[in-house]
DRENDO-1510 file (C-alpha; in Angstrom, 1 decimal, always signed):
<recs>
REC; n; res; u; v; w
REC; 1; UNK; -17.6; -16.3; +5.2 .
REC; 2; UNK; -15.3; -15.8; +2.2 .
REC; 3; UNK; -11.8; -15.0; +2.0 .
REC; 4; UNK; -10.2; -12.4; +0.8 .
REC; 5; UNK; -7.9; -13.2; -2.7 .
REC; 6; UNK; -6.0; -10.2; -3.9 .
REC; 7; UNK; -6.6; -9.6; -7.7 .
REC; 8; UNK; -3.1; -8.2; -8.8 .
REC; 9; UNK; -2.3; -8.9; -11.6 .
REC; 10; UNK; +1.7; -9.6; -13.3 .
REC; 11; UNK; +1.2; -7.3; -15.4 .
REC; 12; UNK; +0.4; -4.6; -12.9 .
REC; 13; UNK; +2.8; -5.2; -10.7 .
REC; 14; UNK; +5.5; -5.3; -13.8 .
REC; 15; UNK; +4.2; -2.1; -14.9 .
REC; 16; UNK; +4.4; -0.4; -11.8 .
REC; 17; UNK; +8.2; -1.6; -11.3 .
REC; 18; UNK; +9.4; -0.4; -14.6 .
REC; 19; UNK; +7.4; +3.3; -14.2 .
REC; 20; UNK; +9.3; +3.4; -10.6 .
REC; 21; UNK; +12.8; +2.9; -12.5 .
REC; 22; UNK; +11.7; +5.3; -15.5 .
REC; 23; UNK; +10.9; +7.8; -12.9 .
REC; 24; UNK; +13.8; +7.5; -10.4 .
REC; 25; UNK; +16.4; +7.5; -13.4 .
REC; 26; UNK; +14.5; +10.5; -14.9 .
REC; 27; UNK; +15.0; +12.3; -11.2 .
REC; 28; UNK; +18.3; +11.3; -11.5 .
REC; 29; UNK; +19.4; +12.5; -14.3 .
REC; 30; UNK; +17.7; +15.6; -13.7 .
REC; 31; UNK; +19.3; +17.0; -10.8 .
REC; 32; UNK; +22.4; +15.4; -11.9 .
REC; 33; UNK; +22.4; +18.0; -15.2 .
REC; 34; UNK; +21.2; +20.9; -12.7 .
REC; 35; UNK; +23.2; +23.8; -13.0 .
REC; 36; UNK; +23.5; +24.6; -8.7 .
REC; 37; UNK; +25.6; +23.8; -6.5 .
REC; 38; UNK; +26.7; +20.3; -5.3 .
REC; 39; UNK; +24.4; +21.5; -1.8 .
REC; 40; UNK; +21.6; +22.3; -4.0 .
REC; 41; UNK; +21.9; +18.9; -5.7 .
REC; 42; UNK; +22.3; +17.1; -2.3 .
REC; 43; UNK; +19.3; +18.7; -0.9 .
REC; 44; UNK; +17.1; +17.9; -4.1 .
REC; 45; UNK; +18.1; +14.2; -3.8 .
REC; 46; UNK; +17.3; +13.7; -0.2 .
REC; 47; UNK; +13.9; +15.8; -1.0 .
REC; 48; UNK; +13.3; +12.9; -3.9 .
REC; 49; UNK; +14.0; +10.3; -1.4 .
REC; 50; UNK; +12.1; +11.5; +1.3 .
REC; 51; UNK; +9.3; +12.1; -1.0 .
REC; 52; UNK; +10.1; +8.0; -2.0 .
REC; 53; UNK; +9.8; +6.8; +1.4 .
REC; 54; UNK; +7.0; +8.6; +2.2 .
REC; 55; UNK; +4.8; +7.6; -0.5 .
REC; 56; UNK; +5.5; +4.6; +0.2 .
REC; 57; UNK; +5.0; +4.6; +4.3 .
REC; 58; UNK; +1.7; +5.9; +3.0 .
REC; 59; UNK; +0.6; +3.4; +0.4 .
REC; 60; UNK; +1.3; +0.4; +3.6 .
REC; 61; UNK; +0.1; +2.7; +6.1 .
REC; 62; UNK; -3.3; +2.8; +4.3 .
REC; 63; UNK; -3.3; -0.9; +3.3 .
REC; 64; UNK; -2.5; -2.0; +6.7 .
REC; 65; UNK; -5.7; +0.3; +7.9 .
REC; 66; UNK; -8.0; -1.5; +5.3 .
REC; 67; UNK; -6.8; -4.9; +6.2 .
REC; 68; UNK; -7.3; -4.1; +10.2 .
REC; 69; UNK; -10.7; -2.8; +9.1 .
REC; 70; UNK; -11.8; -6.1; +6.8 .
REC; 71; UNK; -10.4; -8.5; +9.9 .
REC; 72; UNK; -12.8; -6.4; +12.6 .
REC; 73; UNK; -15.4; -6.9; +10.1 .
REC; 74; UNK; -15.0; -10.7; +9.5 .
REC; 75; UNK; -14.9; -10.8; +13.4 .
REC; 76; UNK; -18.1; -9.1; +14.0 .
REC; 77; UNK; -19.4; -11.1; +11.1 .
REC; 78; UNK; -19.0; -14.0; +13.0 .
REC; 79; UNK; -20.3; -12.6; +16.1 .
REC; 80; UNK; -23.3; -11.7; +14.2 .
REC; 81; UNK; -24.0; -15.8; +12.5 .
REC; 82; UNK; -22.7; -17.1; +16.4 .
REC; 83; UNK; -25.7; -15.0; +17.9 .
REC; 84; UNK; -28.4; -15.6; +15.0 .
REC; 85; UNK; -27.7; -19.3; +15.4 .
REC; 86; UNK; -28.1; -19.3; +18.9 .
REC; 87; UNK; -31.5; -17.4; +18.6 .
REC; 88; UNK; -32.7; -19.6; +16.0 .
REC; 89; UNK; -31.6; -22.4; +18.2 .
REC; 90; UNK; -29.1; -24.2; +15.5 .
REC; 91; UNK; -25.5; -25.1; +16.5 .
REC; 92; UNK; -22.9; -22.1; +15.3 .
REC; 93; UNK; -20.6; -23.0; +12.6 .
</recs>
């Protein structure tokens, strides 16, 4: 069996982290230069937070489902070689 390597690259990763910025500034400055009221503003920040989190809860909660999935499948990988080895009468791995 092989193991996994992520292929992420720096530059990936670095571009991600400056669009985040870009974007949260841009937010920002957006509902700070809204003309409502300082509820309205609040409630359009913790909207661009929530919105944040989530996104993010999302992004691990699907990850961590893909990784669960590749470790069952290594598992009945194995499972597989341990009973093809005993059938063909070699010693498992």
């Amino acid at each position: 069996m092989t193991t996994y390597a992520p292929k992420v690259s720096n530059a990936w990763n670095l571009f991600t982290y400056v669009m985040f910025t870009i974007a949260a500034v841009m937010m920002a400055g957006g509902i700070w230069s809204l003309e409502a009221s300082f509820s309205a503003k609040g409630y359009y920040a913790m909207a661009a937070l929530m919105l944040v989190y989530t996104t993010a809860a999302l992004s691990k909660a699907l990850r961590d489902k893909e990784e669960a999935e590749r470790i069952y499948n290594k598992l009945e990988d194995a499972r597989t070689e341990r009973l093809l080895a005993e059938a063909s009468g070699k010693a498992p791995l």
